[in-house]
C-alpha positions as CSV (number, residue, x, y, z in Angstrom):
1,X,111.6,47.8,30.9
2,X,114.2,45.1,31.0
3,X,114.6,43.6,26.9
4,X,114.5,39.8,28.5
5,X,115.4,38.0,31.5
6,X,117.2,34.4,32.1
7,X,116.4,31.2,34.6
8,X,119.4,28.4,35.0
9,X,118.4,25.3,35.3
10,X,114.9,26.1,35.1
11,X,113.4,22.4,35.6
12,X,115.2,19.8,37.6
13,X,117.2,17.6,35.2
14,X,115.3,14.5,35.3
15,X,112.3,16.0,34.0
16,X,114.0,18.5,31.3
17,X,115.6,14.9,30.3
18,X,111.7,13.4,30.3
19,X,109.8,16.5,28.7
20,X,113.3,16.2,25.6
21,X,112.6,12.6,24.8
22,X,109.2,13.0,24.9
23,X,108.7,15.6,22.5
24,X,111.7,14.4,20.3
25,X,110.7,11.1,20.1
26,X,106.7,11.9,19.3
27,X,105.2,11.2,15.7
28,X,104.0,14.8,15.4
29,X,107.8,15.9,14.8
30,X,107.9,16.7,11.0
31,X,108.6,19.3,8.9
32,X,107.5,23.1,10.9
33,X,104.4,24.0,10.6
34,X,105.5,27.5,10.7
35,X,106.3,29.4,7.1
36,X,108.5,31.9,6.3
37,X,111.8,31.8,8.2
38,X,111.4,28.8,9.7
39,X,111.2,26.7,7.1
40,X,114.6,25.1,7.5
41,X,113.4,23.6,10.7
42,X,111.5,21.0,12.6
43,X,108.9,20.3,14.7
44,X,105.1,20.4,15.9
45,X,103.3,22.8,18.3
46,X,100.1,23.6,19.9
47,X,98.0,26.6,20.5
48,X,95.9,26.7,23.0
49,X,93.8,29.0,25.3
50,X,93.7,29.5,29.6
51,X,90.6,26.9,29.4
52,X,92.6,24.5,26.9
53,X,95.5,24.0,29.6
54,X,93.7,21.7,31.1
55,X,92.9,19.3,28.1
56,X,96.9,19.9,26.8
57,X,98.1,18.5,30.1
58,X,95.6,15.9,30.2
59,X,96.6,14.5,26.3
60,X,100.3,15.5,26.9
61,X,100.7,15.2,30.4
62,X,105.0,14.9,30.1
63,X,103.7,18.9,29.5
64,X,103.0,19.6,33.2
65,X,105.6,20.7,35.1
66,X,107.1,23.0,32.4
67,X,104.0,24.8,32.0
68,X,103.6,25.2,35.5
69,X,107.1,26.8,35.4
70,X,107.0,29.1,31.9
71,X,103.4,29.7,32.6
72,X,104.0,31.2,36.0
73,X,103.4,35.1,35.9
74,X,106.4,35.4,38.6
75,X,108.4,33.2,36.4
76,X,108.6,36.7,33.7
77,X,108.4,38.9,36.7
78,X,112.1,40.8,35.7
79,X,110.6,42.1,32.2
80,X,107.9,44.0,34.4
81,X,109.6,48.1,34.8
82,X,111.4,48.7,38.1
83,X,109.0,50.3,39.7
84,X,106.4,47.7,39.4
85,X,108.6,45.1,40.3
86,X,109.4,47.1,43.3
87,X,106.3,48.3,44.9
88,X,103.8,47.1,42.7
89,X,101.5,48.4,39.5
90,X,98.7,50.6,40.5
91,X,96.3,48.3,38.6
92,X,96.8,44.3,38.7
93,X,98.0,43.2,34.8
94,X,96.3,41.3,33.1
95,X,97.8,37.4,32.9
96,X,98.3,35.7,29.5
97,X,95.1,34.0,28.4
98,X,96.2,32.2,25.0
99,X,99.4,30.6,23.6
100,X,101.5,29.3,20.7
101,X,103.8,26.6,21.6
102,X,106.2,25.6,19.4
103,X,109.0,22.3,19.7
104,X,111.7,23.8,17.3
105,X,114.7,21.7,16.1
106,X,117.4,22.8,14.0
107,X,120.5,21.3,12.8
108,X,123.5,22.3,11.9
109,X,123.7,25.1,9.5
110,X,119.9,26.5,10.2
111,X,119.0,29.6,11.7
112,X,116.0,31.5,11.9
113,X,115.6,35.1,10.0
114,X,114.7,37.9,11.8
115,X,111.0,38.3,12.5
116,X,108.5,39.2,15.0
117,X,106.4,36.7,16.7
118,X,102.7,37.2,16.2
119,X,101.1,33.7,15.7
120,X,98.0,33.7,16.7
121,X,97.3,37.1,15.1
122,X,95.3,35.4,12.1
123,X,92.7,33.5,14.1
124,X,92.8,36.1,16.7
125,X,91.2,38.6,14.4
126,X,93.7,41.5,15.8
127,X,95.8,42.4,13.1
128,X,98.9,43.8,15.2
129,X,98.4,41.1,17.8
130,X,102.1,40.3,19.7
131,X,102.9,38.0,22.8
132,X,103.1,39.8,25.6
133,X,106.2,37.9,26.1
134,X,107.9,35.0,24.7
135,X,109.3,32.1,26.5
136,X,112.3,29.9,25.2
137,X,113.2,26.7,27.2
138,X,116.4,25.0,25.6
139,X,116.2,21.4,25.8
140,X,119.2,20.1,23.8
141,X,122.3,21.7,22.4
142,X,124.6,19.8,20.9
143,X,128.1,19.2,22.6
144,X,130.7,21.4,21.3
145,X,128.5,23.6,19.2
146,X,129.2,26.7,18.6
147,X,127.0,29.8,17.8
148,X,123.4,29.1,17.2
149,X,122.9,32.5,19.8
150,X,119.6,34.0,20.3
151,X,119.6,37.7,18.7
152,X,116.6,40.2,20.2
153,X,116.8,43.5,18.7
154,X,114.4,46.6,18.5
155,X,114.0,48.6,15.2
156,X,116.9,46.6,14.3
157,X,118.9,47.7,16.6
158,X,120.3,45.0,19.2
159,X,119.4,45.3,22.7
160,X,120.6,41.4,23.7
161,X,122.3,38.1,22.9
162,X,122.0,34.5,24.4
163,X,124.1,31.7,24.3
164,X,121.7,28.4,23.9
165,X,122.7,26.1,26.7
166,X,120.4,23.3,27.6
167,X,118.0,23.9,30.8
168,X,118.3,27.5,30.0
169,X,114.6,29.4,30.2
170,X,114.7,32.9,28.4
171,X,111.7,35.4,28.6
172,X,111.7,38.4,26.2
173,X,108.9,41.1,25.3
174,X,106.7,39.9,22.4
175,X,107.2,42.7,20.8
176,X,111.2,42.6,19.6
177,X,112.7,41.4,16.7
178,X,114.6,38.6,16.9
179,X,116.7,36.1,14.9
180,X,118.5,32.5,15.7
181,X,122.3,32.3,14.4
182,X,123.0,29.0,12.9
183,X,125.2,26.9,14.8
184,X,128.5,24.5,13.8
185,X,130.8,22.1,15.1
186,X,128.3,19.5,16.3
187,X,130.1,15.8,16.1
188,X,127.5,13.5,16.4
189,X,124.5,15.5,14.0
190,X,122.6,16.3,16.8
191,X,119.9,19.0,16.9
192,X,119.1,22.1,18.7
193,X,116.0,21.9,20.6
194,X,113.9,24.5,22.1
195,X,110.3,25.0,23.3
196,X,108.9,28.4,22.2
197,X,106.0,29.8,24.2
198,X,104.4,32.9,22.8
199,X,101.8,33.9,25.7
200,X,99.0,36.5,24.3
201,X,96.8,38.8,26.3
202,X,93.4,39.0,24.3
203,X,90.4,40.9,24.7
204,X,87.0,38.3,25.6
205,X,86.0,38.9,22.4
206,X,89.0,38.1,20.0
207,X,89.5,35.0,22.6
208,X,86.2,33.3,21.4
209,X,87.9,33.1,17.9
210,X,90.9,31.3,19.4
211,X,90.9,27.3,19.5
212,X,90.9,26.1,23.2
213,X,93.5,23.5,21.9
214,X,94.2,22.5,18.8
215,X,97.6,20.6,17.7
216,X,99.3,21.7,14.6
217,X,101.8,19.2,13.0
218,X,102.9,18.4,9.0
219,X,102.8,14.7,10.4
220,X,99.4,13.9,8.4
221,X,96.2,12.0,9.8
222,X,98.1,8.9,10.6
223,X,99.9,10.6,13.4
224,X,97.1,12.0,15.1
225,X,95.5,8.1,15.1
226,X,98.5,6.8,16.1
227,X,98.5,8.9,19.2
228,X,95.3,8.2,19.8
229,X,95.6,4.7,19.8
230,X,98.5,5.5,22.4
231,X,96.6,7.3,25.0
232,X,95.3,5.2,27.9
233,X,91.1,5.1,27.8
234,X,91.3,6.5,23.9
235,X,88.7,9.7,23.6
236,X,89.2,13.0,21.7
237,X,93.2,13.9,21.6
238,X,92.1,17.6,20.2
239,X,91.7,18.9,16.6
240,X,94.3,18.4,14.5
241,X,95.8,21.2,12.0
């Protein structure tokens, strides 16, 4: 079983460029709401179940067509084993049915420690719960920057590197461990932007404890109303966390 697998210029330009500036310029960007590692970075992220995708797109709807891309079980299809990809598995797999994603900036300097995804294992209830993959879509990297490399290894041992470059989509098995070198020689103090998608495959039972979509962000209240005030027809924009 392939380690990960790489798309180029996985969305058309024009709406990479739309999907950036959207996220970048939203008042949920703050400090991460993620601990450990990632303190030294940025952003906002939502988790959200199979039955949830609908409400996401329909509150964030600049969210469509990568979704519809990253989402697409033929879109991870090289991390399957050779065989299957060949002729087939003897039993259909089961499609991820709950996900963590996850706008991260960093700048200059910042990294991200080595760790292994597992997000959602808290409110899942399964303690050793790990993506069955995890999906990196690089939105901006800063013009002649150098390092900030992706670094996936297992039992510590390395088993892959990647280069950011923007429009880049990377898929990689949920359960390796992986760390994000710190980059320099940006001119202009740009970030490094990537959406993270960790995409679980839970029992029906452990799903029920899983919020259909919930947005988590260190932007306080006054974000959440400010987005609501924003959004044609007001309503419900989702729990915030």
């Amino acid at each position: 079983m392939r380690a990960y697998t790489t798309h180029q210029k996985a969305l058309p330009r024009t709406e990479l460029h739309a999907l950036r500036d959207a996220l970048l310029g939203s008042r949920f960007v703050a400090r991460s709401p993620l601990m450990g590692s990632f303190q030294a970075s940025r952003g906002f992220a939502f988790i959200f179940t199979h039955e949830g995708r609908a409400t996401l797109e329909a509150r964030f709807p600049f969210l469509v067509p990568y979704l519809a891309r990253v989402l697409d079980p033929v879109s991870a299809r090289g991390l399957l084993p050779w065989h299957e990809r060949l002729w087939g598995a003897r039993r259909e797999r089961p499609v991820p049915n709950a996900f963590y994603l996850n706008l991260l900036l960093l700048e200059a300097g910042r990294g991200v420690g080595r760790h292994i995804d597992a997000t959602l294992q808290d409110p899942s209830g399964v303690p050793d719960a790990t993506p069955r993959h995890v999906s990196v879509l690089y939105l901006q990297v800063p013009e002649r920057a150098r390092g900030g490399e992706l670094r996936l290894l297992r039992q510590d041992a390395p088993v892959g590197e990647i280069r950011p470059r923007e429009g880049l989509l990377v898929h990689f098995r949920g359960d390796l461990q992986h760390e994000v070198r710190p980059f320099t020689g940006s001119l202009d103090g740009a970030s490094r932007a990537s959406l993270v998608c960790e995409q679980y495959v839970f029992s029906p039972e452990a799903l029920t404890r899983i919020p259909a979509f919930r947005i988590q962000s260190k932007a306080g209240f006054g974000a959440y109303l400010d987005h609501q005030r924003e959004r044609p027809g007001g309503g419900s924009a989702g729990t915030l966390e």
